[in-house]
C-alpha positions as CSV (number, residue, x, y, z in Angstrom):
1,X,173.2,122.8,82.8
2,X,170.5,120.7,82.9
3,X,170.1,117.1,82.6
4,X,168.2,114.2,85.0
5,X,167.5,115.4,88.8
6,X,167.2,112.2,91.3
7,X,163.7,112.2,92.8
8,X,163.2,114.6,95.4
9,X,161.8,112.9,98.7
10,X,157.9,113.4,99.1
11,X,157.0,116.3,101.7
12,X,154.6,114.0,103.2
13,X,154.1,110.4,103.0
14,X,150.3,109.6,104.3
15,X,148.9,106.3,105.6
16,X,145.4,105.3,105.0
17,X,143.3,102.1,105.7
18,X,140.9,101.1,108.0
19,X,141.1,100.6,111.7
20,X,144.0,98.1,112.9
21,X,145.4,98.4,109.8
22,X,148.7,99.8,111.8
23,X,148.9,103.2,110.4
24,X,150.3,104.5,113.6
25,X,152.7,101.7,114.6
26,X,153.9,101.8,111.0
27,X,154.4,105.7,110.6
28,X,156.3,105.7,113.7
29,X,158.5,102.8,112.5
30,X,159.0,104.5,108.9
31,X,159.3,108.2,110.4
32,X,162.5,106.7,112.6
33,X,163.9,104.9,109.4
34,X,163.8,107.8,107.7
35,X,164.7,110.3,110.6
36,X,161.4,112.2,109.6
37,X,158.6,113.8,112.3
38,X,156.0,111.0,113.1
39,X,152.4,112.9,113.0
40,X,148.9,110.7,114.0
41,X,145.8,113.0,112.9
42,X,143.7,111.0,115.5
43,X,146.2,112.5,118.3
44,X,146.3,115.5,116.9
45,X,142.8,115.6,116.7
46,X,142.2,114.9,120.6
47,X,144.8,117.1,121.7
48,X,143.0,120.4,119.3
49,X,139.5,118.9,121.1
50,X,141.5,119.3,124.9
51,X,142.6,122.7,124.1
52,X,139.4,123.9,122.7
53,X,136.9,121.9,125.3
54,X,139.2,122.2,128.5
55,X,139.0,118.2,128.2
56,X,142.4,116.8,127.6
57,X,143.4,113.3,128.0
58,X,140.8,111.3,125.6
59,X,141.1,109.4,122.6
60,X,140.2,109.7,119.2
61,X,137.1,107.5,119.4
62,X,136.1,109.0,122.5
63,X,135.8,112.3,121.0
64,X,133.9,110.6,118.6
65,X,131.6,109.4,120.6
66,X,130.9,112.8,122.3
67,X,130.3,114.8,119.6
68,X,128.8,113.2,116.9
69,X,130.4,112.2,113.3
70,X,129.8,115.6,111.5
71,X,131.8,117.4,114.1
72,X,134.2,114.8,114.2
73,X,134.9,115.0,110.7
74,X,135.5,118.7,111.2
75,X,138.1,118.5,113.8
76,X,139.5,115.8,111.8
77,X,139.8,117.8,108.7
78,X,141.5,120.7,110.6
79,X,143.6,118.6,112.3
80,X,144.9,116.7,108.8
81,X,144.9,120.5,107.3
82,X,147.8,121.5,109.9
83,X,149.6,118.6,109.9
84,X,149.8,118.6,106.2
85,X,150.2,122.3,106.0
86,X,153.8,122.1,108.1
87,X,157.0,122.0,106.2
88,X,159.3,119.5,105.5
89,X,159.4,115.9,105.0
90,X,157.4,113.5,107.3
91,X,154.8,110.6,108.0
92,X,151.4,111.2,108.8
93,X,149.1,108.3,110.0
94,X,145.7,109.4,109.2
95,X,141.6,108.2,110.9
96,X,140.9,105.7,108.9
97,X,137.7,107.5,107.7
98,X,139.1,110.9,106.6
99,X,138.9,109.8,103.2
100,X,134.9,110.2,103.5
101,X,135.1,113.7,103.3
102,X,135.4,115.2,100.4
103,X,137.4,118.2,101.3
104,X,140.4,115.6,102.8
105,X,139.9,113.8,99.9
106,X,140.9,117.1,98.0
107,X,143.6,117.8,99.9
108,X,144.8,114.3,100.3
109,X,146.0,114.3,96.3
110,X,148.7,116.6,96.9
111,X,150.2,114.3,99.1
112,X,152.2,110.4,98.5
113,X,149.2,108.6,100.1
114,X,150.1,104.7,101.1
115,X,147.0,102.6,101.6
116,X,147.9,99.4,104.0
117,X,145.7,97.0,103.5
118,X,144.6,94.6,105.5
119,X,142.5,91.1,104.6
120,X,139.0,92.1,106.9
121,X,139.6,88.6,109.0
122,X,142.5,90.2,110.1
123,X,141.2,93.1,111.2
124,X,138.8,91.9,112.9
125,X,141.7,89.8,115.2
126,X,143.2,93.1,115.7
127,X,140.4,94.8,117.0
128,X,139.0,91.8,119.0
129,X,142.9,92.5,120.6
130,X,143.1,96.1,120.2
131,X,141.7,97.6,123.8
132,X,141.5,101.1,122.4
133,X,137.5,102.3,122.4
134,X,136.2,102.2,118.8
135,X,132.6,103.5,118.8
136,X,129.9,101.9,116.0
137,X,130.3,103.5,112.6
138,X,126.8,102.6,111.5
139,X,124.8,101.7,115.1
140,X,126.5,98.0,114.3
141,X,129.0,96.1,116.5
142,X,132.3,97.7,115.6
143,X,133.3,94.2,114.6
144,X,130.6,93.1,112.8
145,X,130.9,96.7,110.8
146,X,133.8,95.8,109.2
147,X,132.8,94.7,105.8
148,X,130.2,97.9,106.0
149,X,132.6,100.1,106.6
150,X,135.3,98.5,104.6
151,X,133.2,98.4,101.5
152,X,132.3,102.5,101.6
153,X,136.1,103.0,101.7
154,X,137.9,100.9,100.2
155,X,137.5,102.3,96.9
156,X,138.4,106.0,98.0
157,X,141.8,104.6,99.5
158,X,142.6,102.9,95.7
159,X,141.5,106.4,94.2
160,X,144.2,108.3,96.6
161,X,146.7,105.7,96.8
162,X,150.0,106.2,94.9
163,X,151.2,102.7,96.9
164,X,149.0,100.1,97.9
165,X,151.1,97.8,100.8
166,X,149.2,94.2,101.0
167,X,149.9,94.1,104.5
168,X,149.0,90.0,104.7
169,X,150.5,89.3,108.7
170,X,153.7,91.3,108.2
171,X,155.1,92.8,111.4
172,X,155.0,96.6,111.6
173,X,158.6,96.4,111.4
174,X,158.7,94.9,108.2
175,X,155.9,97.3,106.4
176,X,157.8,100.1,107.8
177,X,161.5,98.8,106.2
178,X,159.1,98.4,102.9
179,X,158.2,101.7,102.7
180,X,161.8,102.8,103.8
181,X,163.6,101.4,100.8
182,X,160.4,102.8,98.5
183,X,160.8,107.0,100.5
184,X,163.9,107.0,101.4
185,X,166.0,110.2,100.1
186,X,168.3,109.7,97.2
């Protein structure tokens, strides 16, 4: 017998956007609404760099700082690679610049990719409030990068993005409920 199927949940729903765009504080909203595993690539990313280095505790972006964008980019791809690798549905907040790499990028079309986007004042406020260390993207005030930065990747979060959420103030709790209603199981 055959006839319509409902949709089938996504294995993996995947947050891009830039930095403050609340990729983390969403996913772990929308992975408890949908009683999903809540994955951050940056985390995972440090805690692969503590294991292999003997230097556990840091953050993303000071890993980043001490070893240089190319290797940084590495980890980051091997870390996304496992994450996205594992079975089963779940929500995976992504570095906001994995997209630059053409291998994620690759990867990253398999997958239900939600671009949060953010209006650049905006995310300026949240890093000017945001304590954790960002290094310099281009050798430019992490804040005055923004439109740099922004402008390089915009367009590679529209070509991967199967949802765009116009974030526009909205608490995290309300993106994630968004994004509930859109992934939620049939």
């Amino acid at each position: 017998m055959s006839g319509p199927s409902a949709p089938r949940a996504p294995a993996a729903v995947v947050l891009l956007g830039l930095r403050c765009s609340g990729k983390t504080s969403v996913g772990r909203l929308l992975a408890g609404r949908l009683g999903w595993p809540f994955h951050d690539s940056d985390a995972e990313l440090a805690r692969r760099f503590g294991e292999l280095s003997g230097a556990s505790g840091r953050e993303a972006g000071e890993v980043l700082a001490e070893v240089g964008l190319e290797r940084f980019r590495r980890l980051e791809r091997d870390a996304l690679t496992g994450l996205l690798a594992q079975p089963g549905p779940r929500v995976v907040a992504t570095g906001a610049g994995c997209v630059e790499t053409p291998e994620v990028r690759r990867m990253l079309r398999g997958a239900r990719c939600v671009w949060l986007r953010v209006e650049l004042a905006e995310l300026r406020a949240r890093m000017e409030a945001d304590p954790t260390p960002r290094p310099s993207l281009t050798g430019a005030d992490p804040l005055l990068e923004i439109p740099q930065v922004a402008a390089r990747r915009e367009p590679l979060y529209r070509a991967l993005a199967s949802a765009v959420i116009d974030c526009g103030g909205a608490a995290p709790a309300e993106l994630a409920e968004r994004l509930a209603r859109r992934f939620a199981p049939a």
